[in-house]
N, C-alpha and C positions, 0 to 999 in steps of 0.2 A: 288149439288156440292157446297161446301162450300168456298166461298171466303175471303182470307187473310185481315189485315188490312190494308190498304194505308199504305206505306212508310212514315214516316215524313221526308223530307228534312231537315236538319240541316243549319244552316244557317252558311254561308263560311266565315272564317274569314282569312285575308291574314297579316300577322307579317313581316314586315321587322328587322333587326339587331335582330331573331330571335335565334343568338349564341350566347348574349352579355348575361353581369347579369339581366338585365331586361327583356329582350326576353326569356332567361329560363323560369324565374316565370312565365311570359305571357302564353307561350306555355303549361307551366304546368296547370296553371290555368285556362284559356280556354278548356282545350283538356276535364276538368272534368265538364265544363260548357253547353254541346248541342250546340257547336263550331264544326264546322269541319276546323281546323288547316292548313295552308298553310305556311310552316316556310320558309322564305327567308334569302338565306345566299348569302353571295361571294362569299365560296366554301367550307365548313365546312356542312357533311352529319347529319341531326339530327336526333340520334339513338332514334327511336319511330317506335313503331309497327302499331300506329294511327296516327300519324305528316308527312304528304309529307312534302319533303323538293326541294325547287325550290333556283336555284341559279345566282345569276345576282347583276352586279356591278351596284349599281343604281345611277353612274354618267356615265354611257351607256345611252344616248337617250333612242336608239332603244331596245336597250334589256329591260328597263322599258316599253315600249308598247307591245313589244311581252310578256311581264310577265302578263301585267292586262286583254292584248287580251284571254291570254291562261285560266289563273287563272279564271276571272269572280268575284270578290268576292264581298258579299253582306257587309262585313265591313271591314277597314282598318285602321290598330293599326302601327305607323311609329314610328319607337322606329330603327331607323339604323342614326349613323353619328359617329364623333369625338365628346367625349365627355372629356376632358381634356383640362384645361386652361394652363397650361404648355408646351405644346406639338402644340400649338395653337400659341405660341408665334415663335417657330422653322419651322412650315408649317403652315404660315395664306392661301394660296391660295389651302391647300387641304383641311383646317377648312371648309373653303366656301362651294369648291366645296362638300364632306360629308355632310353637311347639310342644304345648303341652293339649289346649284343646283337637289341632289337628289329629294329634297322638291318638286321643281318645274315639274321636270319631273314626278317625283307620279301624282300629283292634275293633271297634265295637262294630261296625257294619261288617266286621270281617267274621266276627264270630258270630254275625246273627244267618250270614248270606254266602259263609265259605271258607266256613272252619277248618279246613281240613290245610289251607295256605298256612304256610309258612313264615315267619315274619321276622324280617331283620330291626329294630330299632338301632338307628344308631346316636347314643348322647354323645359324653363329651369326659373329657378328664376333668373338666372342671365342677363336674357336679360334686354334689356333696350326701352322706347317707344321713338323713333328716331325722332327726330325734332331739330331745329336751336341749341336748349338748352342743347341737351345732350352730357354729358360727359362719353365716353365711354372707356370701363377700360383696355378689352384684345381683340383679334378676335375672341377668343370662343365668348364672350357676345354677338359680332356686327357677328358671324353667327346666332346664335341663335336669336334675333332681327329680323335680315332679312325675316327666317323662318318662322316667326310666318309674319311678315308685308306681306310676297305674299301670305299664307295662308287667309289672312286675306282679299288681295284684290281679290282674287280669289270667295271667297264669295259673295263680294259688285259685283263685274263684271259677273259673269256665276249661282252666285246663286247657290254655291254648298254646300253641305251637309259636313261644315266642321267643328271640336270642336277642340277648342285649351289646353290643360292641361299644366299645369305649377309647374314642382312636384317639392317640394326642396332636398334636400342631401338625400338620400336612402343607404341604411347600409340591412343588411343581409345574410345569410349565401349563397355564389358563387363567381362566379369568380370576384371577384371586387377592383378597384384599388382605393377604397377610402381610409382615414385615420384609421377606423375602420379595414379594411381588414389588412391594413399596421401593425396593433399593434398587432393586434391579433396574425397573421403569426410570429413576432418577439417575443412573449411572448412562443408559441410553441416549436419555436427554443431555450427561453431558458431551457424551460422544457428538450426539448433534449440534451440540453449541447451543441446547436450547435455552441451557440453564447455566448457575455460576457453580463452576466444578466446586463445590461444598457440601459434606451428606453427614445430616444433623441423626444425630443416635443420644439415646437416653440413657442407657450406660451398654459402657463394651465388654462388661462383666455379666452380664444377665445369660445365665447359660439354658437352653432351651433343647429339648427330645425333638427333632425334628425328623419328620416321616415321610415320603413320596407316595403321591394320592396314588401313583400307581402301583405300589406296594399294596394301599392299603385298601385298592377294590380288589386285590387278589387275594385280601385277607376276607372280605365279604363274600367272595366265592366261597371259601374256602367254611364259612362259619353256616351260608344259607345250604351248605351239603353235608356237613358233618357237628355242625353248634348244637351241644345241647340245650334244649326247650328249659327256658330260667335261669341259666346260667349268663353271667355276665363274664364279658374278653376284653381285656386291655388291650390297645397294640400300640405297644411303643415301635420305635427303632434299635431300643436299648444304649443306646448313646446320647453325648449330651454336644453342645456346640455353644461356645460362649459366640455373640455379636461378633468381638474382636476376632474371633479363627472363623465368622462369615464374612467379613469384610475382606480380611486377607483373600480367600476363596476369590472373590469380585476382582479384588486389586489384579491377580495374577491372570484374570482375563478378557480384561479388558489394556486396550492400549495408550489409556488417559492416566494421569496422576490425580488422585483429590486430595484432598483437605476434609479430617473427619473432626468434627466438633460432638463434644457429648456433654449434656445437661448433668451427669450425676456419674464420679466416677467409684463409688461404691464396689469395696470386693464382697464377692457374695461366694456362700462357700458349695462346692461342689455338692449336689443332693445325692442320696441314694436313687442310682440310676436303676430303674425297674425293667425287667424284662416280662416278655408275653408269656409268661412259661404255659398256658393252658393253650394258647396259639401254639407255640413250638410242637405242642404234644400231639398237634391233628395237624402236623407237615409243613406249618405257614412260616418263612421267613424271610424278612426286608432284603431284597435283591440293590437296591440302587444307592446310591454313596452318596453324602453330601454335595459331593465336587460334581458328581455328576447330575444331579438335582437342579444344583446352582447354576450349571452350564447351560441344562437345557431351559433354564426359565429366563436366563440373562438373552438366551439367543428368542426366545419367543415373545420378549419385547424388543426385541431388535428387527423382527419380521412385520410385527405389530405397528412399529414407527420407525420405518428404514431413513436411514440418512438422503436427504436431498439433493 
């Protein structure tokens, strides 16, 4: 009688803010990666035939311990919080709580119930390293900060298995509330006549590192398999893109003319463009172009609200 091959076990990967722009691509790119998929949401079912979807407020204590109790997972990618500086300014004590008390309820049921996981944190370039000297800008920044500093001491104190990523501005075609997504959507609308072909910009000098989320979940691959435990990764794209050279981008594809009005025309001087070099050093680097970015998000609001 002839005996079958072993099973390979897939190794478990648990996603929180698994419904957001970034959790998409994850979940996507994972689910094709020898990931078995655990998508966490609040309450939002995620349509996959291969993605469980587990749901839990993770500013619940207890229902964060019964998730990692139930769950078990061999890596974990925390991509759930408020991520809007805006909106940070109207609820600072739900900013916190999203991303800083979640933070801590993750790490800590993790280390008390399955230490041995893995754990990706990802903050933000916008944080800041907190001490006497810092001048801190909005409570997005000073959650994000925090985020990253229990992360951080959780390491130093229990010695756990944690890697911190640090991505800058991410653009690509989903549900996303950045300036990209913004133009796009309004460039669509004037294709459709929905609106008065006019697209208001606050200056067209403001130059911005802009990244493709699908870049940058193959840099979380890339960090939950080889990131060293405390260490902190930047991932830029290493380039910079003022407004004015994303508009052009728009103009040259779409087949409408606008009318671009801007609040403040301010030159602002090129920054020291920063590169991932501790990324680069473990194989990871930005595949997709801006033009390319921009093309596939201007057509995915064009699918999203096709002409009538």
């Amino acid at each position: 009688m002839k005996r079958g091959k072993p099973m390979i076990q897939k190794p478990k990967l648990l996603i929180t803010g698994a419904s957001g722009f970034t959790g998409e691509h994850a979940c996507n790119h994972f689910s094709k990666c020898g990931y078995e998929i655990i998508a966490v949401t609040k309450s939002k079912e995620i349509e996959s035939e291969t993605i469980k979807t587990e749901h839990c407020d993770l500013i619940d204590k207890n229902g964060v311990y019964h998730l990692i109790s139930k769950t078990n997972p061999d890596y974990l990618l925390h991509l759930a919080g408020i991520n809007h500086v805006g909106n940070s300014w109207e609820n600072p004590l739900l900013t916190l709580e999203s991303n800083l008390l979640s933070t801590l309820y993750i790490i800590e049921a993790t280390r008390k119930l399955n230490p041995s996981c893995k754990i990706l944190i990802v903050g933000s370039t916008l944080q800041n390293e907190i001490n006497q000297y810092t001048t801190l800008t909005h409570p997005y920044g000073l959650s994000k900060s925090l985020q990253v500093l229990v992360s951080r001491a959780w390491v130093n104190f229990y010695k756990m298995n944690i890697v911190i990523a640090k991505p800058t501005n991410l653009i690509g075609p989903g549900r996303s509330n950045g300036v990209n997504a913004i133009i796009a959507e309004k460039i669509v609308k004037m294709e459709n006549d929905e609106i008065e072909k006019v697209l208001t910009i606050n200056n067209l000098n403001t130059r911005i590192d802009f990244l493709d989320v699908r870049d940058v979940v193959v840099a979380y691959e890339t960090l939950l398999a080889n990131g060293v435990t405390g260490e902190e990764y930047e991932i830029f794209s290493g380039k910079e893109n003022s407004l004015g050279e994303l508009i052009n981008i728009y103009r040259s594809l779409t087949p409408i003319d606008f009318k671009v009005e801007t609040i403040s025309n301010e030159e602002e001087k090129q920054s020291n463009i920063r590169q991932p070099i501790k990324l680069h050093s473990l194989g990871w680097s930005p595949k997709y172009t801006i033009s390319t970015s921009v093309s596939d998000i201007l057509n995915y609001h064009r699918l999203k609200n096709p002409q009538k």
